[in-house]
C-alpha positions as a LaTeX table, in Angstrom:
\begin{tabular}{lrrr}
\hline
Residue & $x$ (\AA) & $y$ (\AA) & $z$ (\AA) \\
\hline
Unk1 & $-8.97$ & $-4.14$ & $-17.53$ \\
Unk2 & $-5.34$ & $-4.60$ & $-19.41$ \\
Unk3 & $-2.48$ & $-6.30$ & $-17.57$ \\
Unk4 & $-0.62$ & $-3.00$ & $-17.48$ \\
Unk5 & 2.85 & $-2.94$ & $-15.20$ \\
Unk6 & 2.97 & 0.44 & $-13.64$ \\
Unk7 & 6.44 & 1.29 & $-12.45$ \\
Unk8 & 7.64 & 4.28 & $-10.07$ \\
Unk9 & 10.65 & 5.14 & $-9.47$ \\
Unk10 & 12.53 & 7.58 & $-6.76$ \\
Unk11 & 14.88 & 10.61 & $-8.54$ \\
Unk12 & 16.06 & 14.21 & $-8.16$ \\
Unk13 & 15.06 & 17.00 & $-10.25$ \\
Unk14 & 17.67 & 17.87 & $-12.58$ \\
Unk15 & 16.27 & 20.72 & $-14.43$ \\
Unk16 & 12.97 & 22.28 & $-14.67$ \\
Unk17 & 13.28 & 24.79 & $-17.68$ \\
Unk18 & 10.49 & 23.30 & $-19.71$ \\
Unk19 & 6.74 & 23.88 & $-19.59$ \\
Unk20 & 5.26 & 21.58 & $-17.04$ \\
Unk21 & 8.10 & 18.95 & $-17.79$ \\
Unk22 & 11.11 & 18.13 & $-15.67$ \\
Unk23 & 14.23 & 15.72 & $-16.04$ \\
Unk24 & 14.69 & 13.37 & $-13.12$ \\
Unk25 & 17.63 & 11.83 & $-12.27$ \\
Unk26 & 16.99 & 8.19 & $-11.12$ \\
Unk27 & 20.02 & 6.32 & $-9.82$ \\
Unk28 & 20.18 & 2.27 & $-9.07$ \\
Unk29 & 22.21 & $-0.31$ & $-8.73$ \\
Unk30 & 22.57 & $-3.53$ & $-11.23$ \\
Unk31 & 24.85 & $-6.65$ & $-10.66$ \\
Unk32 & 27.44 & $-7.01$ & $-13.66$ \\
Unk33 & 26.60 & $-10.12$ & $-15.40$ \\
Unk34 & 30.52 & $-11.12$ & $-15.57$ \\
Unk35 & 32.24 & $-9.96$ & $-12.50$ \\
Unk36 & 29.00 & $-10.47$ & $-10.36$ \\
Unk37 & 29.56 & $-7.06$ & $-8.03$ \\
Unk38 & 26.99 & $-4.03$ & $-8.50$ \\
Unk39 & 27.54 & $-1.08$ & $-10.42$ \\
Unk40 & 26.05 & 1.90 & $-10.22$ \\
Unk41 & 23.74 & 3.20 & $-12.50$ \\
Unk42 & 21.68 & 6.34 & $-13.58$ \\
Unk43 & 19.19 & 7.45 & $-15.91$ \\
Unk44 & 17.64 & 10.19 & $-16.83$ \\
Unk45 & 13.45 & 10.72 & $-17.27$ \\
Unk46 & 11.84 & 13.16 & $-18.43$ \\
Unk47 & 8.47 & 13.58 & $-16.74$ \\
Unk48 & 4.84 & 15.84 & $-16.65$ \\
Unk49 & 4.63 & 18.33 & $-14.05$ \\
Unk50 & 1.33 & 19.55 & $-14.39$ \\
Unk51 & 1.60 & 22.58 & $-11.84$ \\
Unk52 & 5.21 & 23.74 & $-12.44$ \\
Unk53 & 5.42 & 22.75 & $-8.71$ \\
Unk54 & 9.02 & 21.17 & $-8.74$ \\
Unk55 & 12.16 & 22.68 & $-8.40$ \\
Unk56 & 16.32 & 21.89 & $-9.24$ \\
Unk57 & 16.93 & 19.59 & $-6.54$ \\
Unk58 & 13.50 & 18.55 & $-5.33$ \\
Unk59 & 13.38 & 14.68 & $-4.54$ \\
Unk60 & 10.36 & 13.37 & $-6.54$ \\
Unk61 & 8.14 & 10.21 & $-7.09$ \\
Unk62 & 7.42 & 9.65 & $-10.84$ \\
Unk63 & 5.28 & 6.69 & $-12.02$ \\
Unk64 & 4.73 & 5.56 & $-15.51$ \\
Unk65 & 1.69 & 6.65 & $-17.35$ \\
Unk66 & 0.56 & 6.61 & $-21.43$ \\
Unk67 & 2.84 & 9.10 & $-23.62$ \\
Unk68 & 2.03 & 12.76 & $-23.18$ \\
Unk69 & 5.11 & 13.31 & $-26.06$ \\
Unk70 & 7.70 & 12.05 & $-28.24$ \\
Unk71 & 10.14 & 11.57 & $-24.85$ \\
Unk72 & 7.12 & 11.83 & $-21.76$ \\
Unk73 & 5.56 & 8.70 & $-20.78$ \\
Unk74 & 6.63 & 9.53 & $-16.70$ \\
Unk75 & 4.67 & 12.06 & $-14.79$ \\
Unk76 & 5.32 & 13.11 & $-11.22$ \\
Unk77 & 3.29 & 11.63 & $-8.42$ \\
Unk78 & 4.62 & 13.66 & $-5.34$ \\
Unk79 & 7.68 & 16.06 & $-3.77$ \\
Unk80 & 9.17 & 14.10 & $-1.08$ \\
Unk81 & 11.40 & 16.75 & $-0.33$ \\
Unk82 & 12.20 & 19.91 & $-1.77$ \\
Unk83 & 15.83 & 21.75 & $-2.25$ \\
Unk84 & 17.52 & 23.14 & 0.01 \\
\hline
\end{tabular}
């Protein structure tokens, strides 16, 4: 058994126009190494969606897993909420 970190990470769909792939939106907060206050911060994942279940808007729960493609190494573990 490898030492492995698995991370997961709380976003919002951001689009959902690919096959079983969607971009999540995953915003945090990081203290500025000079001025010492936090800064917002957001990134962009792209993750697998193996049912085409999410939506634009959907709050998800992605978690790291080995690369599906060139940019997919994220896949989405559940909808915590979906669009309104």
């Amino acid at each position: 058994m490898s030492n492995k970190l698995i991370k997961t990470m709380l976003g919002q769909v951001v689009s959902d126009k690919m096959d079983k792939t969607v971009v999540v939106l995953v915003n945090y907060r990081v203290m500025h190494p000079l001025y010492k206050k936090y800064v917002k911060q957001s990134k962009k994942f792209k993750a697998h969606d193996v049912d085409n279940s999410c939506k634009i808007g959907d709050s998800v729960k992605i978690q790291s897993c080995n690369p599906v493609s060139k940019d997919k190494t994220w896949k989405v573990l559940e909808i915590l909420s979906h669009a309104k």
